[in-house]
C-alpha positions as CSV (number, residue, x, y, z in Angstrom):
1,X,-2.3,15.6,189.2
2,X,-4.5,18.4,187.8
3,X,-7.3,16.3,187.3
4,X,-7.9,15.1,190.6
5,X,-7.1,18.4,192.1
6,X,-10.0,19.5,194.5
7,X,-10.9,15.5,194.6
8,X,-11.4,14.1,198.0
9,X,-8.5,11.4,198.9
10,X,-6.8,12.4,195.7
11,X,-3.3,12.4,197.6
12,X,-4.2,8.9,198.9
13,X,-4.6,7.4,195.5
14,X,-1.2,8.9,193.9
15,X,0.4,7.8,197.7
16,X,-1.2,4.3,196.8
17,X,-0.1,4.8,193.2
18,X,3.7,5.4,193.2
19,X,3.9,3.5,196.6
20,X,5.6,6.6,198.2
21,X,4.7,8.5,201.5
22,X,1.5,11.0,201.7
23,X,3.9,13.5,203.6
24,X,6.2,12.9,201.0
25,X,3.3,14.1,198.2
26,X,2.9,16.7,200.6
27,X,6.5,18.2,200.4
28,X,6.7,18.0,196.9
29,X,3.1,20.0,196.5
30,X,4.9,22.4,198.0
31,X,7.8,22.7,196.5
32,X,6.0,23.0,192.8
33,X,4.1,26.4,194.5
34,X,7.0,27.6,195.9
35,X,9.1,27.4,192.5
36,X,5.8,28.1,190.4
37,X,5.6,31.8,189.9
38,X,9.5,32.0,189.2
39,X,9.4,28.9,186.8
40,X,6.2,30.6,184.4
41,X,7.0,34.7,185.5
42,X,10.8,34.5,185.8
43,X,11.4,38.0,187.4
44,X,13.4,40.9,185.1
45,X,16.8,41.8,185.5
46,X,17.2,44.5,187.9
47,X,19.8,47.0,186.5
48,X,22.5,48.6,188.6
49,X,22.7,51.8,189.4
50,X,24.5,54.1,187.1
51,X,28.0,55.4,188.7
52,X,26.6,58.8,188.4
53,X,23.6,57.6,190.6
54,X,25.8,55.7,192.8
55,X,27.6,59.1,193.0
56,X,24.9,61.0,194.2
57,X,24.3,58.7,196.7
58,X,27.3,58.5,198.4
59,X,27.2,62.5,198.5
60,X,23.9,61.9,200.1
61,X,24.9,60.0,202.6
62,X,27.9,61.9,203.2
63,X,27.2,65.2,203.6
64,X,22.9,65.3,204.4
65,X,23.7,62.4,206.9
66,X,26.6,63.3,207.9
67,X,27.8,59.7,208.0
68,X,31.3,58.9,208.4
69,X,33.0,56.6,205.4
70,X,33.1,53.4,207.2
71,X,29.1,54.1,207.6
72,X,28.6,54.7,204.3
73,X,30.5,51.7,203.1
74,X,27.8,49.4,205.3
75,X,25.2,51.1,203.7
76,X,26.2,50.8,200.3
77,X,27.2,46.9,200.8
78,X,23.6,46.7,202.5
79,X,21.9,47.6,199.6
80,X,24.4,45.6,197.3
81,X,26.4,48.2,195.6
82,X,29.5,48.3,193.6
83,X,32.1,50.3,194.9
84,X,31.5,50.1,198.8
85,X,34.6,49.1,199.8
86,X,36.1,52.0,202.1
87,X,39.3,52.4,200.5
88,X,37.1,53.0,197.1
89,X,34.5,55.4,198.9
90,X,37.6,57.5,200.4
91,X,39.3,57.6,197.3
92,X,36.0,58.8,195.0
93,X,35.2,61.2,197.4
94,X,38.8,62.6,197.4
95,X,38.9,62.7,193.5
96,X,35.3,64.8,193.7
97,X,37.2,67.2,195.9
98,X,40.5,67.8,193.8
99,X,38.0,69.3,191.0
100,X,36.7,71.4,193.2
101,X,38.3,74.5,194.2
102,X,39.2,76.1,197.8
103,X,37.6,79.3,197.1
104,X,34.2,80.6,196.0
105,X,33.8,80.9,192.1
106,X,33.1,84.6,191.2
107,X,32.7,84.2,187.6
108,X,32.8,87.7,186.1
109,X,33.2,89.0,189.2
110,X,29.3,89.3,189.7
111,X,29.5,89.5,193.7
112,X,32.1,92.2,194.4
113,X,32.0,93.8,197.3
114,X,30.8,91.9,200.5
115,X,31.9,91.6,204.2
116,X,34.6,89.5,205.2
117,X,33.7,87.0,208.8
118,X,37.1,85.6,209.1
119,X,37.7,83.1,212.1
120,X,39.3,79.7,212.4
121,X,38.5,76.4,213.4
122,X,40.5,73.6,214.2
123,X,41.0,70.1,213.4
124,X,43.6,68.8,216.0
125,X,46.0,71.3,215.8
126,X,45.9,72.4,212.4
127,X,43.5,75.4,211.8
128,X,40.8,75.6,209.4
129,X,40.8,79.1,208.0
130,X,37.5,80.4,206.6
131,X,36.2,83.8,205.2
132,X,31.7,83.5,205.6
133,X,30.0,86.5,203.8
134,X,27.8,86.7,207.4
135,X,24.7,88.1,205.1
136,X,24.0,85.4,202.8
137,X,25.6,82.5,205.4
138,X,27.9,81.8,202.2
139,X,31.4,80.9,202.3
140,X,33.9,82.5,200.7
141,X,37.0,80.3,201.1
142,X,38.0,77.6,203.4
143,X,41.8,76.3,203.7
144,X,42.9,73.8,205.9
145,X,46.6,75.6,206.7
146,X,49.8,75.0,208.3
147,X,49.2,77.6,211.0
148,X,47.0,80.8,211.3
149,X,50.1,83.3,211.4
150,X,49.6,86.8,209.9
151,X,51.3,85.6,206.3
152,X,49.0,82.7,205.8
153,X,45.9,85.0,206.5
154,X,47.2,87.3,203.8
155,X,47.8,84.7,201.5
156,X,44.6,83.4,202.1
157,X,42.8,87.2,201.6
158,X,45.2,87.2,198.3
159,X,43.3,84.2,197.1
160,X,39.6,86.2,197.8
161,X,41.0,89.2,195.7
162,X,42.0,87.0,192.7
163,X,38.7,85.3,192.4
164,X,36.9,89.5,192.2
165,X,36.1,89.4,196.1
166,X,36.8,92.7,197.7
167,X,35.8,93.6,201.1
168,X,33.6,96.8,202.1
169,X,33.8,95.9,206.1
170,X,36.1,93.4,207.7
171,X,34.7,91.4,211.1
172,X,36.7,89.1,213.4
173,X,37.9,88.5,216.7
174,X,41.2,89.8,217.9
175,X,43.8,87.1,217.1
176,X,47.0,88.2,216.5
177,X,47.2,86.7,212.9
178,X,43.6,88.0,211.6
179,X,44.8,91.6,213.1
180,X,48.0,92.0,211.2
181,X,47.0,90.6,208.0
182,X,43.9,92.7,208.1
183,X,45.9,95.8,208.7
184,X,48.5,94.8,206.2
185,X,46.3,93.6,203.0
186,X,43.4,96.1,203.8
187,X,44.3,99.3,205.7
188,X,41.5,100.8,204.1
189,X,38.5,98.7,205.0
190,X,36.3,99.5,208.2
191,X,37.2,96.2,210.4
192,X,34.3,95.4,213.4
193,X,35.8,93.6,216.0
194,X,33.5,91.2,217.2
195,X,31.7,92.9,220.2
196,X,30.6,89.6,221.3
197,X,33.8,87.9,222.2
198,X,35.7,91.0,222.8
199,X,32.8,93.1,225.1
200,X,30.0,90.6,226.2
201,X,31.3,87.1,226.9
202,X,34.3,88.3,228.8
203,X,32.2,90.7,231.3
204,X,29.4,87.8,231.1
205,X,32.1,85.6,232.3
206,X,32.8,87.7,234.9
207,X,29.0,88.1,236.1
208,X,29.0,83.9,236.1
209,X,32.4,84.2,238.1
210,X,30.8,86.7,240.8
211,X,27.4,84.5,240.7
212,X,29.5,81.4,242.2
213,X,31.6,83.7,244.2
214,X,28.5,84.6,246.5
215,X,27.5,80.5,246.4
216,X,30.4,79.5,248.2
217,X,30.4,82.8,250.6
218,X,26.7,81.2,251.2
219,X,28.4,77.8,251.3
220,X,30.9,79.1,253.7
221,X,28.4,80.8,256.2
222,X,26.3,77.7,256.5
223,X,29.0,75.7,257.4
224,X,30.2,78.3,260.0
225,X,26.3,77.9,261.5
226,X,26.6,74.0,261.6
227,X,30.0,74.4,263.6
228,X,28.4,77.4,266.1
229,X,25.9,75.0,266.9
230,X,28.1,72.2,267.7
231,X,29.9,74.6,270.6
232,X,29.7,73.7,273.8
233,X,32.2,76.4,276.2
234,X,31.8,79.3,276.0
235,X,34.8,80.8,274.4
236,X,34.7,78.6,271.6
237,X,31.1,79.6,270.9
238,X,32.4,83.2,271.3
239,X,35.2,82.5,268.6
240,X,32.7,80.9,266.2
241,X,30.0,83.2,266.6
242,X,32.8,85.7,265.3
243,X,33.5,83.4,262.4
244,X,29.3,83.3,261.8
245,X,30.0,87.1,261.5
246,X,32.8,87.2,259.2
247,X,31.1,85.1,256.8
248,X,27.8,86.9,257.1
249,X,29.7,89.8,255.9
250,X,31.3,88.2,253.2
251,X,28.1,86.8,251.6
252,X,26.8,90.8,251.8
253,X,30.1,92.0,250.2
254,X,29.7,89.4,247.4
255,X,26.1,89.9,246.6
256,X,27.3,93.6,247.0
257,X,29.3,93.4,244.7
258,X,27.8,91.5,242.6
259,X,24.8,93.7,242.2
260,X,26.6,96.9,241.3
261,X,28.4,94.7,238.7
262,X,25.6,93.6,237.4
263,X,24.0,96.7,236.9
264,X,26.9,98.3,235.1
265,X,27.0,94.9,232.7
266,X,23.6,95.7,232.0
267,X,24.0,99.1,230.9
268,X,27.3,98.1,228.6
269,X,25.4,95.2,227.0
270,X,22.0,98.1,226.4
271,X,24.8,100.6,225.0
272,X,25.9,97.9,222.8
273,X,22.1,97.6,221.0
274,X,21.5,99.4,217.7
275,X,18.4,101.1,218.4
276,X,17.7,103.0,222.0
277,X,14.1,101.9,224.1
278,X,12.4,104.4,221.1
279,X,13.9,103.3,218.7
280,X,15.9,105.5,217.6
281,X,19.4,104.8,216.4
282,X,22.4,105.4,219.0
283,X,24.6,107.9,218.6
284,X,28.4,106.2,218.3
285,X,30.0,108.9,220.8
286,X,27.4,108.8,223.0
287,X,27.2,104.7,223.6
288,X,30.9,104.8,223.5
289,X,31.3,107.4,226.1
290,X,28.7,105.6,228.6
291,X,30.6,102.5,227.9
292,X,33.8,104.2,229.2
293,X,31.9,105.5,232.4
294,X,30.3,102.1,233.3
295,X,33.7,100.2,232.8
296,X,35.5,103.2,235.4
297,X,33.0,102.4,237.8
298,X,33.4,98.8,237.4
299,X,37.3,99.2,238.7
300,X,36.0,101.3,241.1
301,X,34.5,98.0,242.6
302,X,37.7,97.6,243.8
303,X,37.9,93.8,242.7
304,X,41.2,93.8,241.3
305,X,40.8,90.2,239.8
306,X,38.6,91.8,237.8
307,X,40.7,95.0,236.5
308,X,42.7,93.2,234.0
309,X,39.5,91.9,232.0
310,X,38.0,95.6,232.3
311,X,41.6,96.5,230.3
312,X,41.4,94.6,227.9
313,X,37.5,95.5,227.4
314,X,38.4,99.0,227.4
315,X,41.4,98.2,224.8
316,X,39.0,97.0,222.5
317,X,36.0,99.7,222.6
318,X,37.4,101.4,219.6
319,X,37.6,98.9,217.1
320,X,33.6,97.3,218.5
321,X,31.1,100.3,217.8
322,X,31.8,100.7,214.1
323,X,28.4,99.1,213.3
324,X,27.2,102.3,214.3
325,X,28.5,103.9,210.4
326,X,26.6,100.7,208.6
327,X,23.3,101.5,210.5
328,X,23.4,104.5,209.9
329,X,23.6,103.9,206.3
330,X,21.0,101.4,206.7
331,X,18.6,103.4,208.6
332,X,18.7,106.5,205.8
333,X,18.0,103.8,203.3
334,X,14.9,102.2,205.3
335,X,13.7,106.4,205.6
336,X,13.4,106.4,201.7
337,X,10.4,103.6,202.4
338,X,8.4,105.2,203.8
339,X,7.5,108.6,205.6
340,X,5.7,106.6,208.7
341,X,8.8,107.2,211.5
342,X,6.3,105.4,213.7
343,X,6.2,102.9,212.0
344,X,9.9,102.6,211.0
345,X,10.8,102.9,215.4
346,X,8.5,99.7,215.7
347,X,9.7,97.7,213.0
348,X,13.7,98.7,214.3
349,X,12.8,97.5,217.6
350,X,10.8,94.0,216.3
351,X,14.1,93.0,214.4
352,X,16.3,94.3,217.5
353,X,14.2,91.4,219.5
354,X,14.5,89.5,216.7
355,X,18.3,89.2,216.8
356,X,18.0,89.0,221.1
357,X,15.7,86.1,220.3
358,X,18.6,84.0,218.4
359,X,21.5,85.1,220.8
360,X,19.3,83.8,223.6
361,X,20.4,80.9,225.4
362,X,18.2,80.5,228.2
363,X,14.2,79.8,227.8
364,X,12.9,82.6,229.6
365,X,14.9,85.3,228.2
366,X,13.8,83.9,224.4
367,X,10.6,83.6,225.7
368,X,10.8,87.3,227.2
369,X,12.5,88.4,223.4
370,X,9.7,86.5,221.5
371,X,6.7,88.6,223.2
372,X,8.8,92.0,222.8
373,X,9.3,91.2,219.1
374,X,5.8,90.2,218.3
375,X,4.2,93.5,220.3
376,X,6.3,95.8,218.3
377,X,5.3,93.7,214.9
378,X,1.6,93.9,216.2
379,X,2.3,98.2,216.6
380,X,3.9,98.7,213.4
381,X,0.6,97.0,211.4
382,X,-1.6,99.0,213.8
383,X,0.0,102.4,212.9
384,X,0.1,101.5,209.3
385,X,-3.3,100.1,209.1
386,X,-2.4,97.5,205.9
387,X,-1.3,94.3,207.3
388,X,-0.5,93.5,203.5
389,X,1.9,96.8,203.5
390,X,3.0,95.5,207.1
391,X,4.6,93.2,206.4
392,X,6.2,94.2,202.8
393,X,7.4,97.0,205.0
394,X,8.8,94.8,207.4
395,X,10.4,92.8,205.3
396,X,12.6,95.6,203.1
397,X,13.4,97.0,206.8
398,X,14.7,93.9,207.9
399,X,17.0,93.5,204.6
400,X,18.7,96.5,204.7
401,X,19.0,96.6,208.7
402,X,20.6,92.9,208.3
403,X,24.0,94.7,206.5
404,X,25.0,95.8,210.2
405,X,27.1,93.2,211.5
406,X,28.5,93.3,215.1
407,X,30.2,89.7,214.8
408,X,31.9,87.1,213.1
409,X,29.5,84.6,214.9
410,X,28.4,83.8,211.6
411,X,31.9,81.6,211.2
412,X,30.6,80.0,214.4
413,X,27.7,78.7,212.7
414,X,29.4,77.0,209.9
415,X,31.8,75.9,213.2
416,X,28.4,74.2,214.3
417,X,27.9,72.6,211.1
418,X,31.4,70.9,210.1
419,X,31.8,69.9,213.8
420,X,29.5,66.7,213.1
421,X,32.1,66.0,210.0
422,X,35.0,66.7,212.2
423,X,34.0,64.1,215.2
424,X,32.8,61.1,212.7
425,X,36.6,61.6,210.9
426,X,38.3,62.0,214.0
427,X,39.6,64.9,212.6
428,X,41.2,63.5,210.1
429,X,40.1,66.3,207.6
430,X,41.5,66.5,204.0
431,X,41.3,69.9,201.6
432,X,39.4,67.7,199.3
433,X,37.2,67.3,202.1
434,X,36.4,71.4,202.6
435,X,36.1,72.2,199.2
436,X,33.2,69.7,198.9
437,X,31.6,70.9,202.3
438,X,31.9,74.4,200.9
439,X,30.1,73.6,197.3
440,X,27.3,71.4,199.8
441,X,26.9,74.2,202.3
442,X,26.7,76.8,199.8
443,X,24.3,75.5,197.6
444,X,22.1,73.3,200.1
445,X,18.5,74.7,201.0
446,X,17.7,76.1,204.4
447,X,15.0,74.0,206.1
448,X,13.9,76.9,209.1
449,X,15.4,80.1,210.0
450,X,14.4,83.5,207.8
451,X,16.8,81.8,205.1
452,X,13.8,79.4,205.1
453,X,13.5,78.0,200.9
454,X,16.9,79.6,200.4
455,X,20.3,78.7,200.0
456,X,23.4,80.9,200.4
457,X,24.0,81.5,197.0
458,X,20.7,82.2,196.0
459,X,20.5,85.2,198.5
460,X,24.7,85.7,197.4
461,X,24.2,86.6,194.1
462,X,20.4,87.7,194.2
463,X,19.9,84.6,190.9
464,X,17.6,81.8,192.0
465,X,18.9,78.4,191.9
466,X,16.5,75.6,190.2
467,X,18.9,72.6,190.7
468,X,19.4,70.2,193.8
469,X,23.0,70.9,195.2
470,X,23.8,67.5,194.3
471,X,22.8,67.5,190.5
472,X,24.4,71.1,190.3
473,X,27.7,69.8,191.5
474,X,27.5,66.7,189.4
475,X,27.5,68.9,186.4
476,X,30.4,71.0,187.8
477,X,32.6,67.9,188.3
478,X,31.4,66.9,184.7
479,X,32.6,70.4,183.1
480,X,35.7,69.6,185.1
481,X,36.7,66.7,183.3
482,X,35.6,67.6,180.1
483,X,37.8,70.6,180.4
484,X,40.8,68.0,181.3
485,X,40.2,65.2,178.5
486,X,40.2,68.6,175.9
């Protein structure tokens, strides 16, 4: 056969030869190429992944794609692993929980004093309680409990203070639970109530309320129009023209009303900023007692839907403006920079618009914050005349005037990034579950934001971590068992 190769009618001859079909020639020709390169070049046994490869994997696929178990069992049976069955990826990922604990470890107690975010989540009815150190983004300790009652939020602060964690400043919202256990465990400790929740979503919701309130007077008007024009006697176009008038005056009332609320919202909202227009820091007294004025004038409105969410405003005002003590703190310690007040005034307004630019929700107003922010960047290097000092300036600024916290919204960011986790489970969350969400979210690397290269307890403890977050707890579950077998 591999003589005659290349010879012209050679498939004839061995067709003629072994009195057998020339298709049939055909098919075996093919077969020997098909089978050729495996016969002489068999290929080399491909070697399965290790279980501590196979173990990063399925961390990979469970917590940086967020893929629910049954998902990650058809991925791992697509590519042909061991261990995919879902009953076997459930129970290894529960057994990598249980040797990991609840609550931050604080070996030494390196990271002492920090701020306390406390709020809870909740998986059906069972509420997640967590403690974020709002600075860093780290969290402290995360508990799925029984209920969020004041005992279990001191039993979960008691497990913070055995692990070295002591708070300097305490920042929630106003639950009942939170509130008592607070008072009880620290009396001591400055607590911020969060000024968002407790100041500017309730009187925002009231500005959205009075916003649809003057639609439907609107609404109302135009359909008293249409029903004046369909009169035909004279007294009932009298009688409708009267109901034109009525609603003519209610849509006036509303956007009345409306207006001088609105103004007044403004004003409490301005009060609530750090820094004034010149930046200069507000004076505590002073933002509280304009505060007070503009939420009397707002009852003076004479809406009294209204007056019970101006009370309970009013009831929390106290506990909301004692951000005022950090900055101060903060803004001595960014005067020991540098003797350039200009300077300092432009760089306290550029992270002012910084913080709007995060908060906003709507593109223009972002857009609005973005332009403000860069202007005031753009002054501070024009007074200072180094664009290299610039921005080393900017940058120490920025890190002490981030210790003022207003809110625990910081909790409502690590709400945004277990809710993924919480839908693909169906809420069906385990402790085992939390303990490895905190060791992933705590020690995974920021891809945008100014935590940009970081990860929370890098800028925790100030000690720069070399190690992926999956390697890093790898060895921590290894030291685990080590510690067991001994």
């Amino acid at each position: 056969m591999a003589q005659r190769q290349g010879t012209w009618g050679a498939i004839t001859e061995l067709a003629r030869e072994h009195q057998v079909s020339r298709p049939f020639i055909y098919d075996l020709l093919a077969t020997f190429k098909a089978q050729c390169h495996s016969l002489f070049f068999p290929p080399e046994p491909v070697a399965s992944p290790s279980d501590d490869a196979l173990e990063a994997r399925l961390l990979t696929y469970r917590f940086e794609g967020r893929c629910s178990i049954a998902a990650i069992s058809a991925l791992m049976k697509r590519d042909g692993l061991s261990f995919s069955a879902q009953g076997s990826v459930s129970e290894w990922l529960t057994r990598i929980g249980q040797a990991l604990p609840d609550t931050l470890p604080n070996e030494n107690e390196a990271v002492p004093l920090v701020v306390f975010a406390n709020d809870e989540v909740y998986a059906k009815a069972r509420p997640i309680l967590i403690t974020v150190e709002p600075i860093s983004s780290a969290i402290l300790r995360i508990e799925l409990a029984d209920n969020r009652t004041a005992d279990q939020w001191c039993a979960h602060y008691q497990g913070l203070l055995a692990n070295g964690f002591k708070p300097v400043q305490m920042t929630s919202d106003a639950g009942g639970g939170i509130v008592a256990a607070n008072a009880a465990t620290f009396p001591d400790i400055p607590w911020q109530l969060d000024t968002f929740h407790s100041v500017a979503h309730r009187l925002g919701d009231w500005d959205r309320r009075l916003k649809k309130r003057i639609e439907r007077a609107i609404k109302h008007a135009a359909d008293r129009e249409d029903k004046l024009a369909s009169a035909k006697s004279d007294t009932v176009i009298n009688k409708r023209l009267m109901h034109c008038f009525a609603a003519d005056h209610d849509v006036r009332k509303a956007t009345q009303l409306h207006e001088n609320f609105r103004y007044l919202y403004r004003e409490i909202i301005q009060q609530l900023n750090t820094f004034d227009t010149a930046g200069r820091l507000r004076e505590q007294s002073q933002a509280k007692s304009t505060i007070d004025t503009a939420l009397e004038l707002m009852e003076a409105l004479g809406y009294q839907a209204m007056n019970k969410g101006i009370l309970s405003v009013r009831k929390a005002l106290p506990h909301c403006l004692s951000y005022f003590e950090t900055a101060k703190g903060a803004v001595q310690q960014c005067e020991k920079l540098t003797d350039n007040h200009d300077a300092l005034a432009a760089l306290y307004l550029a992270w002012q618009w910084n913080k709007a630019i995060i908060k906003s929700k709507q593109t223009e107003r972002k857009h609005h914050a973005i332009e403000q922010r860069n202007f005031y960047l753009e002054w501070a290097r024009f007074v200072i005349g180094d664009e290299k000092q610039a921005t080393q300036l900017q940058e120490a600024v920025d890190r002490k005037l981030d210790q003022i916290i207003q809110a625990s919204s910081m909790v409502e960011c690590i709400n945004s990034l277990l809710r993924p986790y919480l839908n693909n489970s169906r809420n069906q969350l385990t402790q085992e579950f939390l303990n490895t969400f905190m060791f992933y979210h705590n020690h995974r690397r920021y891809r945008a934001g100014k935590r940009k290269g970081k990860t929370p307890i890098e800028i925790l403890t100030g000690e720069a971590q070399e190690e992926d977050w999956v390697v890093l707890l790898q060895k921590a579950l290894r030291k685990g068992e080590s510690l067991l077998a001994a």
